[in-house]
C-alpha positions in Angstrom: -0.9 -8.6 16.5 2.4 -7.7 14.2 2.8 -9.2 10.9 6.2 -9.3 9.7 7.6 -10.1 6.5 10.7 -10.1 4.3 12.2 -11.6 0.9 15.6 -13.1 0.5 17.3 -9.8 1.0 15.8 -9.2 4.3 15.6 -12.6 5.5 18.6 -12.7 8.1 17.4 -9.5 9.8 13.7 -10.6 9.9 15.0 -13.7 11.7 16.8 -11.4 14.6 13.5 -9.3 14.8 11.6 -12.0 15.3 13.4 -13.0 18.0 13.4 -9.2 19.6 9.5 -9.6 18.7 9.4 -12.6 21.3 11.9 -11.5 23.9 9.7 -8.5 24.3 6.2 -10.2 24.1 4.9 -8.9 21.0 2.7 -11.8 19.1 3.2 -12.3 15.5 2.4 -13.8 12.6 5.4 -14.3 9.9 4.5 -13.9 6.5 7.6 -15.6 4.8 9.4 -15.9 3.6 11.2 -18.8 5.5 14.5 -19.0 3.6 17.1 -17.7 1.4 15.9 -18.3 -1.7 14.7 -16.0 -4.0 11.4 -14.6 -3.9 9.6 -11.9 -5.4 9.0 -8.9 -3.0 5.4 -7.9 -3.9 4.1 -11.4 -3.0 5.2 -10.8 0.7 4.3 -7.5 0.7 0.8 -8.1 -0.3 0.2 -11.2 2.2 1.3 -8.9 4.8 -0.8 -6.0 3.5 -4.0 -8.1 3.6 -3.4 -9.1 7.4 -3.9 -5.7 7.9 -7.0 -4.6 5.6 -8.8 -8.0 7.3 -7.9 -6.9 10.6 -5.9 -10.1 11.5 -3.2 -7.9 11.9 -2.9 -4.3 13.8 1.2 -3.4 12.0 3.4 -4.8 10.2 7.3 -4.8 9.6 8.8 -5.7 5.7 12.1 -6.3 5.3 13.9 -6.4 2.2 17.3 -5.7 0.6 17.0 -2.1 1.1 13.3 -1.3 2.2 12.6 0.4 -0.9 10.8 -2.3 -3.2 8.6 -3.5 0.2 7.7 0.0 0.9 6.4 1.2 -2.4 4.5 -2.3 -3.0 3.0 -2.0 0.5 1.8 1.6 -0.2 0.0 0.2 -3.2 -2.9 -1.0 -0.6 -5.9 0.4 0.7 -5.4 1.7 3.7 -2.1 1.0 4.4 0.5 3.8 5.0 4.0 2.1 5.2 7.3 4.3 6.1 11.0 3.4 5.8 13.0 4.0 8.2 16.4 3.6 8.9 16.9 5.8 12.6 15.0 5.8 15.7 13.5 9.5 15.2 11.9 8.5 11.7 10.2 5.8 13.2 8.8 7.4 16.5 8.0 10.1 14.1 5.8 8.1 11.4 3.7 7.1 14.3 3.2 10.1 16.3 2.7 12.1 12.8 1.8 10.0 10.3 -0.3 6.7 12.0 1.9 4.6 9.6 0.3 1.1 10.0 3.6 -0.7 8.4 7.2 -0.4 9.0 9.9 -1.2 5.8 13.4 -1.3 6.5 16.4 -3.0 4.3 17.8 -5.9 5.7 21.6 -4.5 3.3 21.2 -1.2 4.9 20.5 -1.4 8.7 22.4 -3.2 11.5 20.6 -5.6 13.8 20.7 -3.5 16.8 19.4 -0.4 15.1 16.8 -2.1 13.6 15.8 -3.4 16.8 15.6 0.2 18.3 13.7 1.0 15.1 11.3 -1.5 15.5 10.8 -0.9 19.2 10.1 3.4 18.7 7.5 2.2 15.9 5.8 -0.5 18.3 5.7 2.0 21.2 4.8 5.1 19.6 1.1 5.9 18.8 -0.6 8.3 17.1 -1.1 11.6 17.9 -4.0 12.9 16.3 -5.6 16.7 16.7 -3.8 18.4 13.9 -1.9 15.3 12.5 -5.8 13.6 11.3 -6.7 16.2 9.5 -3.4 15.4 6.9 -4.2 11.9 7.3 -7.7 12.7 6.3 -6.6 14.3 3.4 -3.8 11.7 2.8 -6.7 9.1 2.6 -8.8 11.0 0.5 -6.2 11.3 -2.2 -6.1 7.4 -2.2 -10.2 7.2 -2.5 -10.2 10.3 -5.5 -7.5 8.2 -7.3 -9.6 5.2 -7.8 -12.7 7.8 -8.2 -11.1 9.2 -11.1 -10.6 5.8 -13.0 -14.0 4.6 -12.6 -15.3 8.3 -13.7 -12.8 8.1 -17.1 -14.4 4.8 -17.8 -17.9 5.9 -17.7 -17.1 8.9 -19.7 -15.2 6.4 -22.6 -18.4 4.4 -22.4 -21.0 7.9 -22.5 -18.8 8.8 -25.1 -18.8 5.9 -27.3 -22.5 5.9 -27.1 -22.8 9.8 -27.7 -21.0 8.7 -30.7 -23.1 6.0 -31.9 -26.4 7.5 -31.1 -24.9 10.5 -33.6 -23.9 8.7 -36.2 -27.7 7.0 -36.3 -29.0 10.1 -36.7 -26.8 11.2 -39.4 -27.6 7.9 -41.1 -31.6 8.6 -40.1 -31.1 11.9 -41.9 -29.6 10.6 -44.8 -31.8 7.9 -45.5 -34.5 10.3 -45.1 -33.3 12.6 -47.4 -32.4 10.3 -50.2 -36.4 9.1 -49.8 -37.9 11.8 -50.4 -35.7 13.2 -53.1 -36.5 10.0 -55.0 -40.3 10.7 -54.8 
């Protein structure tokens, strides 16, 4: 299953892929949006993104103005490694080297037929694996150390904090103490 998606900017050339999408067979599920009106990118980006994480969805295909906006929100996701491209050879390459999972192209930037083309070398590529999984292993664990990191800086603000506290008690333990016995 293909889950595609656009905003206002990429609206018109989701429609025609759509279309390509059914002429060819493919079954999809369309994200939105479903006119021209403005919408904000990361909203469709993120519906589509989550079709994929739940494993409604096996790829998807954003469209926007340029491809730019959907790409970077899409590659905000867990799990999800989204390429732009705008020629054939970027987007038989993506698969074959990179297992992208989601395609981003801009709607003010490539022609209908192209896009079609693009679309059909990203649908009927696959991954190639051997050497390519190891990067995509390492890709992947970049993703999982970044969200490491922040839970490790919170626990070190809160071991701090209470290193600091714990200190100060003793120092007012001390003191106390002190002033005791020197009155006596």
């Amino acid at each position: 299953m293909i889950a595609i998606g656009c905003d206002h900017g990429g609206f018109e050339l989701k429609n025609i892929l759509v279309k390509y999408l059914e002429a060819e067979g493919y079954e999809y599920i369309d994200v939105g949006t479903y006119d021209e009106n403005s919408v904000d990118y990361p909203d469709i980006a993120d519906k589509l993104c989550k079709k994929i994480q739940n494993g409604e969805c096996e790829k998807g295909i954003l469209v926007c103005g340029t491809g730019i906006g959907m790409n970077m929100c899409a590659n905000k996701h867990k799990g999800i490694r989204a390429a732009q491209c705008h020629d054939t050879f970027s987007a038989k390459m993506t698969r074959q080297h990179n297992n992208a999972n989601v395609l981003t192209m801009g709607g003010r930037v490539v022609g209908s037929e192209l896009a079609k083309e693009i679309v059909r070398e990203f649908l009927t590529n696959s991954f190639l694996g051997y050497r390519h999984q190891n990067r995509i292993d390492k890709m992947m664990n970049l993703e999982n150390m970044a969200k490491i990191k922040s839970t490790d800086l919170t626990l070190l603000l809160v071991w701090d904090y209470l290193w600091t506290v714990m200190v100060f008690h003793l120092h007012l333990i001390h003191f106390l103490a002190t002033k005791t016995n020197s009155q006596l």
